[in-house]
C-alpha positions in Angstrom: 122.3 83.1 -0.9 124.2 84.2 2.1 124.4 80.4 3.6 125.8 79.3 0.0 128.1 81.5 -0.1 129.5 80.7 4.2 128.9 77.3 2.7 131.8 77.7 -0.2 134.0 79.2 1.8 134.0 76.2 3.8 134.3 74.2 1.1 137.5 75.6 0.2 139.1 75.5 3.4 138.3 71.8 3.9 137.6 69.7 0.5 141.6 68.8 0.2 142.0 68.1 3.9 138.5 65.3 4.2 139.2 62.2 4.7 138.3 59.0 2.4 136.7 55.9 4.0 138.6 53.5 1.1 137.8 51.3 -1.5 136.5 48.9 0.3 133.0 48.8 1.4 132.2 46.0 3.3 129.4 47.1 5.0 127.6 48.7 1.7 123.9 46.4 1.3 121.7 45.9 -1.0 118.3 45.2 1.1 115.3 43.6 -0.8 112.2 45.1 1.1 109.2 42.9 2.4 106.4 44.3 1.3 103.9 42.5 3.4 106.4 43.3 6.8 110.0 45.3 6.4 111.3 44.1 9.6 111.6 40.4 7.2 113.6 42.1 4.7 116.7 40.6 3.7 120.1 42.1 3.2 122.7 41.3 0.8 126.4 42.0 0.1 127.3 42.9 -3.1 128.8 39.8 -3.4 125.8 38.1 -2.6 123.4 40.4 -4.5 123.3 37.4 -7.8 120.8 35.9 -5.1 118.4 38.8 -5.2 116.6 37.4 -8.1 116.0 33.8 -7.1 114.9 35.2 -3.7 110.9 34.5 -3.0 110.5 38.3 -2.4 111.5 38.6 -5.7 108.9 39.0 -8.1 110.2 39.1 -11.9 106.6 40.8 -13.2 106.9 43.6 -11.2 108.8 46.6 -12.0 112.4 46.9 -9.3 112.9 50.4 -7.9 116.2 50.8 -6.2 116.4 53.4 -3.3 119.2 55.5 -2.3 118.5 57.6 0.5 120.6 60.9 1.4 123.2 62.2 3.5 123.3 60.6 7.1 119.6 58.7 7.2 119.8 55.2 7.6 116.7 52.2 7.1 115.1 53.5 10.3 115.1 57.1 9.3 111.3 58.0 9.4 112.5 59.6 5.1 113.2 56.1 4.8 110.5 54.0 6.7 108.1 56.7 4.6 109.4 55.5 1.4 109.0 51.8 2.3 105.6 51.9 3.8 104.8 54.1 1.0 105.8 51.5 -2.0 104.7 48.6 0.3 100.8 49.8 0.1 101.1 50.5 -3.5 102.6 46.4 -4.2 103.4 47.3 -7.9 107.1 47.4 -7.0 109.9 45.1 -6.1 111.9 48.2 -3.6 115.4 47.7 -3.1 117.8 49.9 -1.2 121.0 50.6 -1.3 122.2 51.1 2.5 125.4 53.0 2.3 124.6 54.2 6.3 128.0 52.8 7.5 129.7 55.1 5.3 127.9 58.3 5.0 126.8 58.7 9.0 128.2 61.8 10.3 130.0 60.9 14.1 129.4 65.2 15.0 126.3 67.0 15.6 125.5 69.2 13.6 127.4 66.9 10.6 130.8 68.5 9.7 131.8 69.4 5.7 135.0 67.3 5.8 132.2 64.4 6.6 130.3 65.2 3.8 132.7 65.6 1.2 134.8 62.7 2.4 130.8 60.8 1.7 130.7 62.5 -1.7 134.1 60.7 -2.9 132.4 57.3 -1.1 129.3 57.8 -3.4 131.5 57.6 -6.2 132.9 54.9 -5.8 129.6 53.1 -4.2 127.9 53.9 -7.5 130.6 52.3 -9.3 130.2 49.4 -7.1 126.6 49.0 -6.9 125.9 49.5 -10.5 128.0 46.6 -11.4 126.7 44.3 -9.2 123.3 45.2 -10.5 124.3 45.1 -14.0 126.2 41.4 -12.8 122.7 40.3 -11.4 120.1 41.4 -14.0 121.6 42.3 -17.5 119.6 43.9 -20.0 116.4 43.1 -17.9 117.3 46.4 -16.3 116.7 48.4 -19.3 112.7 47.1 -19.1 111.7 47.3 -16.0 114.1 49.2 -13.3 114.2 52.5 -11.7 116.1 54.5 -9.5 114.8 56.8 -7.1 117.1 59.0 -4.7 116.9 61.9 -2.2 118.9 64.2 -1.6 122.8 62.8 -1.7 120.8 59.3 -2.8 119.2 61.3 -6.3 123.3 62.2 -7.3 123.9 58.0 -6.4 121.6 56.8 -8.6 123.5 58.9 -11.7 126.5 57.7 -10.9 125.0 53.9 -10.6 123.3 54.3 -13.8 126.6 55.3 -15.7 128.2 52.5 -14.1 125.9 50.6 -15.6 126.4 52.2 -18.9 130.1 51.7 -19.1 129.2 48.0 -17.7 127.8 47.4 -21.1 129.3 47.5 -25.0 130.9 50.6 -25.7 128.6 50.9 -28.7 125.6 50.3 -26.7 125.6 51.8 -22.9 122.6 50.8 -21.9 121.4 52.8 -19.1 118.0 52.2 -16.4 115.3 54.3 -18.5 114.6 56.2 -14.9 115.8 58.4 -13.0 113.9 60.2 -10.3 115.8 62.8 -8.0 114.1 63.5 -5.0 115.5 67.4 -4.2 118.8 66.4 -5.2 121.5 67.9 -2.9 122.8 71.2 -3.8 126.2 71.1 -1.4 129.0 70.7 -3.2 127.6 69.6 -6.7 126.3 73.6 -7.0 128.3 75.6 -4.8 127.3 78.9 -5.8 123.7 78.6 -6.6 123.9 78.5 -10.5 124.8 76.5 -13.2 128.2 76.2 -12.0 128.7 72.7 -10.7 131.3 70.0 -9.4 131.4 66.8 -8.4 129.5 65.3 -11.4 125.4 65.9 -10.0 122.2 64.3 -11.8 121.8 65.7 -15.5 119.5 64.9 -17.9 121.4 62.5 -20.4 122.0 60.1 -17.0 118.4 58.9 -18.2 116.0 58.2 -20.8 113.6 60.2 -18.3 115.0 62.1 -15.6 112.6 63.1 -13.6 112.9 66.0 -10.1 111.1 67.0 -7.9 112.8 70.1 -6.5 111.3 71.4 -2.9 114.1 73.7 -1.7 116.3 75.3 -4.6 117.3 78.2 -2.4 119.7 76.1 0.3 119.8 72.5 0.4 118.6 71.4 -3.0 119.2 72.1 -7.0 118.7 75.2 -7.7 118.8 74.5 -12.2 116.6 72.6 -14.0 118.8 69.4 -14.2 116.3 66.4 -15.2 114.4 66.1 -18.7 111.2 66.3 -16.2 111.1 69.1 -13.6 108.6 69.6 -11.3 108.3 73.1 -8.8 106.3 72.9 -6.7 104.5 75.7 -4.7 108.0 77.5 -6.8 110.7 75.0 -5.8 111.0 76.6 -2.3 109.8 77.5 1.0 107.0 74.8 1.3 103.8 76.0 2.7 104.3 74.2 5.9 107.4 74.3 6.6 109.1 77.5 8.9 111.5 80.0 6.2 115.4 78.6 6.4 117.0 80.9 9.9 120.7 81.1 9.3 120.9 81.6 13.1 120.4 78.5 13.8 122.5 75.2 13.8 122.8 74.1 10.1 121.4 70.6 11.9 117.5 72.4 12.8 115.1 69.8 11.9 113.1 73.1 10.9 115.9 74.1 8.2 115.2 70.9 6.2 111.6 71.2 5.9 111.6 71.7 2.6 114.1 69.8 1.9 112.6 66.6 2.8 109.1 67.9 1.7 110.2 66.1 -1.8 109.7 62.8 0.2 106.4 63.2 1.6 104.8 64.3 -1.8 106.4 61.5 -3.6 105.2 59.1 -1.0 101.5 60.3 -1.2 101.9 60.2 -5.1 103.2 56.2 -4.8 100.5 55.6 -2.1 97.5 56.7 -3.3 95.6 54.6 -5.9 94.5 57.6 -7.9 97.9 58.2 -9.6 96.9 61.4 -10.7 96.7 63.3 -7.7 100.1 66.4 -7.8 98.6 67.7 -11.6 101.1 69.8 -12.9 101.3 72.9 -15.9 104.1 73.4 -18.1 105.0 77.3 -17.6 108.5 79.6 -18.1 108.5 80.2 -15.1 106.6 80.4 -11.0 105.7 84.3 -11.7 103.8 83.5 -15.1 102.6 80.9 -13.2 101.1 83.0 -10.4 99.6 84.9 -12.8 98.1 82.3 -14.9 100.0 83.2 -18.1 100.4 79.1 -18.7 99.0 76.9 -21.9 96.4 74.4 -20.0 96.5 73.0 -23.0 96.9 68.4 -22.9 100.5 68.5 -24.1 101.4 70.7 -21.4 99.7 69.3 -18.5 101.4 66.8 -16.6 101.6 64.7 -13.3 103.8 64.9 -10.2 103.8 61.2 -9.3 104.6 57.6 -9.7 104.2 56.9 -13.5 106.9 60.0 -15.5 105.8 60.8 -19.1 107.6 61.6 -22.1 106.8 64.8 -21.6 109.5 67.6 -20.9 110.4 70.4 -19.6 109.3 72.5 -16.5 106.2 72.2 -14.7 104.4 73.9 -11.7 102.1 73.4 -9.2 100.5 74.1 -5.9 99.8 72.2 -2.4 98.3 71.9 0.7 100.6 72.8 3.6 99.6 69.6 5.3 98.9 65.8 4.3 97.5 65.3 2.5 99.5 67.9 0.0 98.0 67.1 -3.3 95.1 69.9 -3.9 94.5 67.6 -7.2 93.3 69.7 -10.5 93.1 72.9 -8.3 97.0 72.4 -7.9 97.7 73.8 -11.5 95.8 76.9 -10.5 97.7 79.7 -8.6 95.3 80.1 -5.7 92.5 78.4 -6.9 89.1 78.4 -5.6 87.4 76.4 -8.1 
């Protein structure tokens, strides 16, 4: 809690003073992935993003996930290349990204706040954009068969995409994309003091019919509230076995500080990857203590699975995993500790 709390501070001193990169976005892409090699994917402007649908790499019978990545990656970041090479073995998916890079790359090392919150007011404004040209190129075919996945920065996009495309539509209708899924979605700035409070409009759960998180580090750099309809913890939503405990010593930009973080990635990846779908199994519990001490209902309507397909089901589930690929421990993962 101490880093939130330097973090705020620094908020306050520099959210009036961050710059804005404008309302234009020239460089903003929509990039229709090739499955079978990513290096033959094919960008498009917004203004040219009608084409996506007549493109060959297009396939209409196949459910469209669109990506948004988080703060500072770009296509070649290896969160990134993960997620492609991850839906490209599965082949159920058409994967689109949306590659805001040019306007949310920090130019300092370690990334400066007035950066990120001048990014924040680009997201905005890129969700407003992207969402319409989506809504301009598919219609009510996204309300069948479209998700939107995001890490990070990317999960708090895809809201604001999706209620663009909601007040794209009649006014008695707002249609929305039935799913959401928010990969860790950033804490920075949308909960500045590690609670309920928010700002800056995050991921909630009427963005979706199914919102669906996977929270890996709710103490620093991701939510740290339930905020989906879905909620998965794994391992307790922090400090991934695996990954070294945050140091506030070091530079906020120590690969090892975002372990967890990005940990959301790599179990999503496995989940999309693996042809057994059912792989992260998950309990519904109050809390990770009861958890622990396996004071859960295994009961079917309360078992669920941390992967590619959400259910209807809601509310807050819990799990375990290995502290190396691959992560998923399978039906043991809904036992604290099992040995079974």
């Amino acid at each position: 809690m101490y880093f939130k709390f330097i973090f705020c501070v620094f908020v306050t001193f520099f959210y009036q003073s961050s710059h804005v990169f404008g309302n234009n976005f020239p460089k903003l892409q929509l990039v229709l992935i090739d499955k079978s090699n990513a290096s033959n994917s094919v960008n498009f402007t917004l203004d040219q993003a009608k084409n996506i649908s007549s493109h060959p790499l297009f396939n209409h019978l196949l459910t469209t996930v669109v990506y948004s990545f988080g703060y500072t990656k770009t296509l070649n970041d290896p969160l990134v290349t993960t997620i492609i090479a991850s839906y490209s073995k599965n082949r159920m998916y058409n994967l689109i990204i949306v590659d805001y890079s040019a306007y949310s790359t920090s130019n300092l090392s370690p990334p400066s706040i007035p950066d990120y919150t001048a990014t924040i007011k680009n997201v905005k404004q890129i969700g407003f954009l992207v969402g319409n040209a989506l809504w301009n190129t598919f219609g009510m075919k996204l309300a069948i068969n479209f998700q939107l996945v995001g890490h990070s920065l990317g999960a708090h996009l895809s809201a604001f995409i999706n209620r663009a495309i909601a007040n794209a539509t009649d006014n008695s209708f707002h249609m929305k994309i039935p799913v959401i899924i928010g990969l860790d979605p950033a804490a920075p700035l949308f909960f500045p003091f590690g609670n309920s409070t928010t700002m800056n409009d995050p991921l909630k759960p009427s963005d979706a019919q199914i919102v669906y998180v996977i929270h890996t580090d709710s103490v620093y750099f991701g939510a740290p509230i339930k905020i989906g309809t879905i909620d998965f913890w794994p391992n307790g939503g922090s400090n991934q076995p695996g990954c070294p405990p945050f140091n506030p010593t070091t530079s906020i930009a120590d690969f090892n500080n975002y372990c967890s973080h990005q940990r959301s990635v790599f179990y999503f990846s496995e989940a999309i990857s693996n042809s057994n779908l059912k792989t992260f199994n998950a309990v519904k519990c109050n809390s990770w203590d009861q958890f622990k001490k396996k004071m859960c209902f295994y009961l079917p309507f309360n078992l669920n699975n941390m992967g590619l397909y959400p259910t209807l089901l809601t509310g807050d589930f819990y799990l375990q995993t290995s502290n190396t690929s691959p992560f998923s421990l399978g039906f043991k993962g809904m036992f604290y500790n099992a040995t079974i």
